[in-house]
MIBAMI-110693 format. One record per residue (C-alpha): x, y, z; residue in one letter. Coordinates in nm, 4 decimals. Example, Ala and Ser with C-alpha at 12.3 -4.5 7.8 and 13.67 -1.06 7.14 Angstrom:
BEGIN
{node {1.2300; -0.4500; 0.7800}; "A"}
{node {1.3670; -0.1060; 0.7140}; "S"}
//
This chain:
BEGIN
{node {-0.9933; -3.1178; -6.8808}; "X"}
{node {-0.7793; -2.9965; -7.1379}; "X"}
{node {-0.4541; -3.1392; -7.0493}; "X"}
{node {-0.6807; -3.4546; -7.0173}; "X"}
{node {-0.7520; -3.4604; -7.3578}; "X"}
{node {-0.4236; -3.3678; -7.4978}; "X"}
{node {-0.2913; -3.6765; -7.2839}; "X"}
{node {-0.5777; -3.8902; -7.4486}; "X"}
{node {-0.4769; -3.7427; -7.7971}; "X"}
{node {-0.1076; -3.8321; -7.7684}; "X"}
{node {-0.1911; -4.2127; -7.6319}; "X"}
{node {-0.4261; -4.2415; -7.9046}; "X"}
{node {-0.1478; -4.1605; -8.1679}; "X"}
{node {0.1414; -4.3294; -8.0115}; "X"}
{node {0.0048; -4.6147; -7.9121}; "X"}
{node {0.1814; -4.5984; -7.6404}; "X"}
{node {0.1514; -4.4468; -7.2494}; "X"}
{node {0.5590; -4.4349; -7.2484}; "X"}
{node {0.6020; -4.2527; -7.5715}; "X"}
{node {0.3083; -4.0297; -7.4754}; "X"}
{node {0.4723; -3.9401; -7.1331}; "X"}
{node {0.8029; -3.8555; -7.3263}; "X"}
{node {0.5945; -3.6199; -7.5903}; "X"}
{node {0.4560; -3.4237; -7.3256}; "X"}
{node {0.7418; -3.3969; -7.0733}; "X"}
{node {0.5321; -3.5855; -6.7791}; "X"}
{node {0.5388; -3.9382; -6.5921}; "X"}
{node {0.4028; -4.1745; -6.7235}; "X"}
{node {0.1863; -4.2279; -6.4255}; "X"}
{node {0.0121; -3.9563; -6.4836}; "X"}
{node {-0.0702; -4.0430; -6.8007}; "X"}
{node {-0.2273; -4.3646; -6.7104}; "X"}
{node {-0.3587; -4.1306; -6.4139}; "X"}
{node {-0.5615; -3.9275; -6.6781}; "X"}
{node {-0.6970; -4.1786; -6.8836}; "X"}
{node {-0.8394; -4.4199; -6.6180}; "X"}
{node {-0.9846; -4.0525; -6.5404}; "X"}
{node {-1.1325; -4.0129; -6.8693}; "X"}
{node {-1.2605; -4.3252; -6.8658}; "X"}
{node {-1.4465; -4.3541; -6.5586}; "X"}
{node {-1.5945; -4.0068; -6.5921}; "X"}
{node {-1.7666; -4.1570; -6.8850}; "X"}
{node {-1.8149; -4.4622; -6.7884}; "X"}
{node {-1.6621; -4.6708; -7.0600}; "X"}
{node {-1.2723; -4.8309; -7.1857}; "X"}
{node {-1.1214; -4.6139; -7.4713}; "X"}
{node {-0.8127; -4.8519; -7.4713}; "X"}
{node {-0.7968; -5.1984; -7.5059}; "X"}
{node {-0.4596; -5.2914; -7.2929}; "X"}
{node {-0.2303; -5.5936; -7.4272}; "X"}
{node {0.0467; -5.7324; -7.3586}; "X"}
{node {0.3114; -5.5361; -7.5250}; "X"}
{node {0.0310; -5.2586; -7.7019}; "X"}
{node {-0.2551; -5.0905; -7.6703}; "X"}
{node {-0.5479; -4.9917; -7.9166}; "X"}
{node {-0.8334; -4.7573; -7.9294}; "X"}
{node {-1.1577; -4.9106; -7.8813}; "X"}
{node {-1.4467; -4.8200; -8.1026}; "X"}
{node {-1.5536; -4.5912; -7.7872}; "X"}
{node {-1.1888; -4.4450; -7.8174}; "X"}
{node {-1.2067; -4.3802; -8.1959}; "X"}
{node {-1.5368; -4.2062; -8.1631}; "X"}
{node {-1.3772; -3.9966; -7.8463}; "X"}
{node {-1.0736; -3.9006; -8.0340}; "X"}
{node {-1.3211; -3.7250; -8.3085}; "X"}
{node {-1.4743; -3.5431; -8.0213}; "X"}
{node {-1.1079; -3.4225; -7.8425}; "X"}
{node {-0.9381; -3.3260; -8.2034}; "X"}
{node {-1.2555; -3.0702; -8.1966}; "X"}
{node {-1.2467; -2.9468; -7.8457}; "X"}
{node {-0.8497; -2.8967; -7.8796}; "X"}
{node {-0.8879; -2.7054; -8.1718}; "X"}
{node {-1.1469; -2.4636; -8.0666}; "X"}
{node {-0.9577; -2.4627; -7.7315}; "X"}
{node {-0.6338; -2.3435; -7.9136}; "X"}
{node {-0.8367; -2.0651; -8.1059}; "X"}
{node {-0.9326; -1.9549; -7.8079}; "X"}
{node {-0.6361; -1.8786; -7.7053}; "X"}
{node {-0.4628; -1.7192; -7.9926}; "X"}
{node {-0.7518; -1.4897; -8.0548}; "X"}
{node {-0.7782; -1.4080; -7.7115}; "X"}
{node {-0.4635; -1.4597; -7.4979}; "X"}
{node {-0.2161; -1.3197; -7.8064}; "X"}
{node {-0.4569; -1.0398; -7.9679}; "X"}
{node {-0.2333; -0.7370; -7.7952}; "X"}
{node {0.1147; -0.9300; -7.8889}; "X"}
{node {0.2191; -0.7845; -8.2481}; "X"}
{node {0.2253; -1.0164; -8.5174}; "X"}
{node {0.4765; -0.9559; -8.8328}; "X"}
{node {0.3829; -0.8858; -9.1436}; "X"}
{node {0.6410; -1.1729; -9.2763}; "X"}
{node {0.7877; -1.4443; -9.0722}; "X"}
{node {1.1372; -1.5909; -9.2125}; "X"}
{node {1.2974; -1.9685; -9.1186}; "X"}
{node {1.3671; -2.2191; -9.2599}; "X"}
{node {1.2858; -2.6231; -9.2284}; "X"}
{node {1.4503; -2.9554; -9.2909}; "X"}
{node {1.2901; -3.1589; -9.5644}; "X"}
{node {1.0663; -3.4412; -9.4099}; "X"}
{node {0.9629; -3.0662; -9.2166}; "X"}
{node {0.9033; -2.8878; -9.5069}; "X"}
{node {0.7104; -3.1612; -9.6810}; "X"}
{node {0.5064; -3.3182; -9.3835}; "X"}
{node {0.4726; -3.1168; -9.0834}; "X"}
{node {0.5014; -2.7537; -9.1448}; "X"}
{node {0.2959; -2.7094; -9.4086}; "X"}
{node {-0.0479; -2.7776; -9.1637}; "X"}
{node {0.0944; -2.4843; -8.8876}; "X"}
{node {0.1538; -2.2087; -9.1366}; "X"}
{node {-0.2152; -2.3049; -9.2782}; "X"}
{node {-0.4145; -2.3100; -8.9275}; "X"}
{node {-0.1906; -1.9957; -8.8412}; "X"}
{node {-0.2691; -1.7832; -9.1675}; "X"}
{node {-0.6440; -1.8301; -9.0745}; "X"}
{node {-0.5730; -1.6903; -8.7508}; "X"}
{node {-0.3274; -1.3954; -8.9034}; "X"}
{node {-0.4098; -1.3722; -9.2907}; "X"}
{node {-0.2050; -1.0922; -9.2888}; "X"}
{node {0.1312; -1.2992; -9.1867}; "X"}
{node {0.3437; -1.3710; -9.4794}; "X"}
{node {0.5896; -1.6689; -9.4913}; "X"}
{node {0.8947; -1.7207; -9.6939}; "X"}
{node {1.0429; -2.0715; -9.5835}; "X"}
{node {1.3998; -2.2195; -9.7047}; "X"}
{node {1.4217; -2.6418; -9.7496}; "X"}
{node {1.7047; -2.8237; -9.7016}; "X"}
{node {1.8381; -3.1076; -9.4732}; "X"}
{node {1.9368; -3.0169; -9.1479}; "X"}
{node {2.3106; -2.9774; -9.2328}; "X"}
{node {2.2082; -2.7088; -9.4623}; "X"}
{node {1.9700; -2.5337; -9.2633}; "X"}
{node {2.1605; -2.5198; -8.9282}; "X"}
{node {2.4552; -2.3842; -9.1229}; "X"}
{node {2.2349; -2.1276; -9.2633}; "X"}
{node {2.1656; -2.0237; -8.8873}; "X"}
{node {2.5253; -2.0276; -8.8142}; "X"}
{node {2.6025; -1.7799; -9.1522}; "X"}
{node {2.3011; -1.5346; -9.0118}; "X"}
{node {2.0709; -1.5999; -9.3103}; "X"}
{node {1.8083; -1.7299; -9.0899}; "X"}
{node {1.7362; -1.6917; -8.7617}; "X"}
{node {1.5454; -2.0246; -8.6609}; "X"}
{node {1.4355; -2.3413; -8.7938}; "X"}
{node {1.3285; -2.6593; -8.7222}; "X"}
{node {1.5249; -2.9608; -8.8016}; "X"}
{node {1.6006; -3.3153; -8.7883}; "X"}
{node {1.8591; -3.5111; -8.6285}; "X"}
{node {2.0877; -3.5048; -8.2992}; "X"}
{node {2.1602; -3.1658; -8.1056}; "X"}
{node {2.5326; -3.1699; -8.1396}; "X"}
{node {2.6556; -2.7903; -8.2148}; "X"}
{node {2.7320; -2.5770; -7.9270}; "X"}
{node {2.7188; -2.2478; -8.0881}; "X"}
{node {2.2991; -2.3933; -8.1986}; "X"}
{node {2.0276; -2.3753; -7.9507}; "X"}
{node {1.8101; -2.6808; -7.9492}; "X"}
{node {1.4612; -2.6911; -7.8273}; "X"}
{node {1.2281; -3.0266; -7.8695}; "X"}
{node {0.9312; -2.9915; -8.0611}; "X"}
{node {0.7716; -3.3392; -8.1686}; "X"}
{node {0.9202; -3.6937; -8.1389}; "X"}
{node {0.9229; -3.9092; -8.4392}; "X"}
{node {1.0296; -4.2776; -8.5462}; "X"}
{node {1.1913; -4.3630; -8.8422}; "X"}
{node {1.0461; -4.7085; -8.9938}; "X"}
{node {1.1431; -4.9501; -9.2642}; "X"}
{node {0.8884; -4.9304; -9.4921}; "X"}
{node {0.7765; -5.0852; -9.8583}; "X"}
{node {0.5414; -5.0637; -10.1317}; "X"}
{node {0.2414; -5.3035; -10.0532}; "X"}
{node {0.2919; -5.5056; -10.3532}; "X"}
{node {0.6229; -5.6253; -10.2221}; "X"}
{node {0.5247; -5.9753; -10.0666}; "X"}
{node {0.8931; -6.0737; -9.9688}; "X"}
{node {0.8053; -6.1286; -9.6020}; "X"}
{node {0.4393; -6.2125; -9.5146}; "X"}
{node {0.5039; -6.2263; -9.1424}; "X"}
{node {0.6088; -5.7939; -9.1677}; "X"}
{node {0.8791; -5.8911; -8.9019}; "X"}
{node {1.2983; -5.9293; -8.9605}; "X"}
{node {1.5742; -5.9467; -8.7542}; "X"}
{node {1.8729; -5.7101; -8.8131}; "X"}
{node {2.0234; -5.9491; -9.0119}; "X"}
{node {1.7683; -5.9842; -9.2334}; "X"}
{node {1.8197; -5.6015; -9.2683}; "X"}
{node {2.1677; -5.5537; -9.3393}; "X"}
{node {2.0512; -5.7648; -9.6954}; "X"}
{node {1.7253; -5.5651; -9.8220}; "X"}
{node {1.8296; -5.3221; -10.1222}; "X"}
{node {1.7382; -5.0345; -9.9501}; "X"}
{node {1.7265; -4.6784; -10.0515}; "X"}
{node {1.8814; -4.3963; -9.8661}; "X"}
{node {1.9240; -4.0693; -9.8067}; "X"}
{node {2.2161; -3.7826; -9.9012}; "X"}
{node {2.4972; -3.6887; -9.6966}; "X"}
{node {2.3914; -3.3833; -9.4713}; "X"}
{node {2.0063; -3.5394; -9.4201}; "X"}
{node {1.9135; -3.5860; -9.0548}; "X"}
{node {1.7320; -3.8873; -9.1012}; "X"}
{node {2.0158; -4.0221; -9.2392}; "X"}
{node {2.2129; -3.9240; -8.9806}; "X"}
{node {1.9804; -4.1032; -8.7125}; "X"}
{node {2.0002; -4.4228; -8.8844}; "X"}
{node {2.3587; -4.4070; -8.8830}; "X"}
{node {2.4083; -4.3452; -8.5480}; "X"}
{node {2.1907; -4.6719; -8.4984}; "X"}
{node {2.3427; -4.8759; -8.7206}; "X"}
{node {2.6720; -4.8117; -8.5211}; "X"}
{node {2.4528; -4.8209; -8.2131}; "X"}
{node {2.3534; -5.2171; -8.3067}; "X"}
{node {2.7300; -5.2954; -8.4263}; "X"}
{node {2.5930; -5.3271; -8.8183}; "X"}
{node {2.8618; -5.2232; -9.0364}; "X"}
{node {2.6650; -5.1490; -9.3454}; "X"}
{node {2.3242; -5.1790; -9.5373}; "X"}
{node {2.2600; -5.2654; -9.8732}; "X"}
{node {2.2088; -4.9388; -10.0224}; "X"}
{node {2.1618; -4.9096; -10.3911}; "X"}
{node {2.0158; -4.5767; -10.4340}; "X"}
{node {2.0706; -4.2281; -10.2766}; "X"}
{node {1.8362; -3.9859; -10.3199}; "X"}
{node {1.7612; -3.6394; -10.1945}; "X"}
{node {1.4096; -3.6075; -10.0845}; "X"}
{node {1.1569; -3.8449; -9.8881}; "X"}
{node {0.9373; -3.7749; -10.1586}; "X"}
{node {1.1715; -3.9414; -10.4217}; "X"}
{node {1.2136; -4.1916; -10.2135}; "X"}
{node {0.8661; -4.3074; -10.1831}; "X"}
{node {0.8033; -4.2720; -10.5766}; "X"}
{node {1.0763; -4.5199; -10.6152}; "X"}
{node {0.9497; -4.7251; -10.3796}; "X"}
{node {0.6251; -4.7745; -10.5377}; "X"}
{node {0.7779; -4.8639; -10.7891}; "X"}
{node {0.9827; -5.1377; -10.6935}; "X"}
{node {1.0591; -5.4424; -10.4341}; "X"}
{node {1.2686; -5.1852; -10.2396}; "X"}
{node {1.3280; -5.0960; -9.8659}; "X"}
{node {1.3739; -4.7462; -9.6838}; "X"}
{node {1.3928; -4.6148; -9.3149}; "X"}
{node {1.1699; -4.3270; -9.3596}; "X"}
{node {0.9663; -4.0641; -9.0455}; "X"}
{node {0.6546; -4.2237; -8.9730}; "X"}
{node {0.5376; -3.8678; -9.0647}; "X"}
{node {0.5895; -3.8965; -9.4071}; "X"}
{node {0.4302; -4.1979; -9.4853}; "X"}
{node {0.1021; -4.1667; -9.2623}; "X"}
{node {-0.0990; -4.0906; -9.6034}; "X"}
{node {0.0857; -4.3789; -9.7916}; "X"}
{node {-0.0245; -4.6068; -9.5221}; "X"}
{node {-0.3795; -4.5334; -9.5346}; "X"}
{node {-0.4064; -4.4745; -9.9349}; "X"}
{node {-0.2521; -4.8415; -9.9201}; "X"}
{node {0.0499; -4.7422; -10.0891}; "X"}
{node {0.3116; -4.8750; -9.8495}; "X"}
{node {0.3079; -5.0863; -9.5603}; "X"}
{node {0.5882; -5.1027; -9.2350}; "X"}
{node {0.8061; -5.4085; -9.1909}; "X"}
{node {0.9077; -5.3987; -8.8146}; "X"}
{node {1.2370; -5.5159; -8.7046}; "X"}
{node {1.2544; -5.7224; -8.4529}; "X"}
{node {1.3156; -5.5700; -8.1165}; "X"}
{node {1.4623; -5.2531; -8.2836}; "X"}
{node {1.3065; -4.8767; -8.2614}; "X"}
{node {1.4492; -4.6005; -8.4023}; "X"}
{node {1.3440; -4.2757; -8.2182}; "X"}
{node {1.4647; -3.8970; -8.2705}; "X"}
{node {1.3205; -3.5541; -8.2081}; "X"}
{node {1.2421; -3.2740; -8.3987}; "X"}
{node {1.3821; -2.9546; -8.2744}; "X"}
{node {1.3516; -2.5860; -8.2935}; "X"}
{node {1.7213; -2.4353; -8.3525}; "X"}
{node {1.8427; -2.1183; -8.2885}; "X"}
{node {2.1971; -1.9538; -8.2681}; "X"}
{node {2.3079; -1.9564; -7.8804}; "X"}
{node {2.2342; -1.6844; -7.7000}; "X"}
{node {1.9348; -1.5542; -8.0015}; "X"}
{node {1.6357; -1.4089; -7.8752}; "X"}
{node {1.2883; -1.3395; -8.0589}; "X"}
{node {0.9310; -1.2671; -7.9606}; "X"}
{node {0.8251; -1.3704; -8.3426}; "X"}
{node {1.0467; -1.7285; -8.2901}; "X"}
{node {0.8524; -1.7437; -7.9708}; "X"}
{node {0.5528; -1.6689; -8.0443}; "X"}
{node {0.5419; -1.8950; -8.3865}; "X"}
{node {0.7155; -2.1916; -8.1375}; "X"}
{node {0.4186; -2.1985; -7.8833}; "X"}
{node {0.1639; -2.1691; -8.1717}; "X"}
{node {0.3281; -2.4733; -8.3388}; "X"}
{node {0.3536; -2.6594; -8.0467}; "X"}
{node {0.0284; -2.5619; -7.9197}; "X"}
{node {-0.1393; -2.6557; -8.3028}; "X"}
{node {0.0477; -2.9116; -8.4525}; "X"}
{node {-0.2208; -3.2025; -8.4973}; "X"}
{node {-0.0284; -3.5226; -8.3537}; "X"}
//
């Protein structure tokens, strides 16, 4: 029942049986396998299936409260039972790429501290250029980064999959459909990120992907954080993780505008140097993993 339920969880947040199957490394048969499972043991439709999307029904929204629970308690479970003889430092050391840093870590290190209050952290930001090269130079061990796996002498290992999205502030009306095409893109003033970031680096590699030479970028700035500020402040664009701007969508702060037949994918990875072994990189991996709230 528990893989069940993390299949359910993972539809329910993509959207999506494909990117679902992709998150958790299985068909995506199996997927729709589980939840016509789900479904019939209780008797009722959790998704409503269109077209080209799917969306929870009020059935599914109520389940999803239910399966956030059981995963939880499930996943205290097993760290206070299956890892209770495995030593736990007194200090774990790594460092994390911004949008990381700012969105995503931030909720592991909390959930873990309640399970090992006794576990220090001491965590170094940066984009991913910085941080891998900090790997390579032997100031830290691991980290988890943004980007494309493209170093030989690093060790990637997937953790979550993301998508970058054009978003705006709300008050921006330019387009009341929320759809452009790319060419409609390539004239937005948007604001971007600096050299080194790996979310920068993802949008480049579309943009050269999609044959578009160039956007219209006005402002570069060095933090997802700044970014947003100035977009609330402004009629400005900016490709930014869906990550960071879950809380700006539902304080009604920004809003998406989706390009036409365009998504922009990438995974977030756990790097290592080649070769670089750890039972505390393990063991904090499979509690992320196993506790990161999708």
């Amino acid at each position: 029942m528990k893989q069940k339920l993390q299949i359910f969880k993972a539809v329910a947040f993509h959207s999506s049986f494909t990117k679902a199957s992709e998150q958790l490394f299985i068909s995506q048969p199996a997927v729709s396998k589980a939840i016509r499972s789900i479904e019939d043991e209780y008797k009722t439709t959790f998704f409503l299936r269109k077209r080209n999307s799917i969306e929870l029904t009020e059935d599914g929204k109520a389940f999803l409260v239910y399966t956030n629970r059981i995963l939880e308690i499930h996943a205290e479970i097993e760290n206070q039972f299956l890892h209770q003889k495995e030593h736990i430092p007194d200090s774990i050391h790594f460092g994390a790429s911004t949008t990381l840093v700012n969105h995503i870590v931030p909720k592991i290190i909390a959930k873990f501290r309640t399970q090992h209050p006794h576990t220090n952290f001491d965590i170094k930001s940066g984009n991913s250029e910085e941080i891998e090269e900090s790997i390579l130079n032997q100031q830290l061990d691991f980290g988890i980064t943004e980007g494309s796996n493209t170093n030989r002498k690093l060790h990637y290992k997937k953790f979550i999959k993301d998508e970058i999205v054009l978003v705006t502030s709300v008050k921006n009306h330019a387009f009341k459909q929320s759809t452009i095409s790319t060419e409609t893109l390539q004239k937005l003033p948007m604001i971007e990120r600096e050299m080194g970031s790996g979310t920068r680096e993802i949008i480049y590699e579309f943009l050269k992907e999609h044959q578009i030479k160039k956007l219209n970028n006005i402002v570069t700035l060095n933090s997802t954080e700044a970014i947003k500020n100035y977009l609330n402040h402004s009629d400005t664009f900016a490709l930014l993780s869906i990550h960071a701007i879950n809380e700006d969508l539902v304080a009604n702060k920004l809003k998406i505008i989706d390009i036409k037949n365009v998504t922009i994918e990438r995974w977030f990875y756990f790097v290592s140097r080649t070769g670089y072994q750890s039972n505390v990189m393990d063991y904090f991996e499979k509690f992320a993993k196993n506790n990161y709230n999708f």
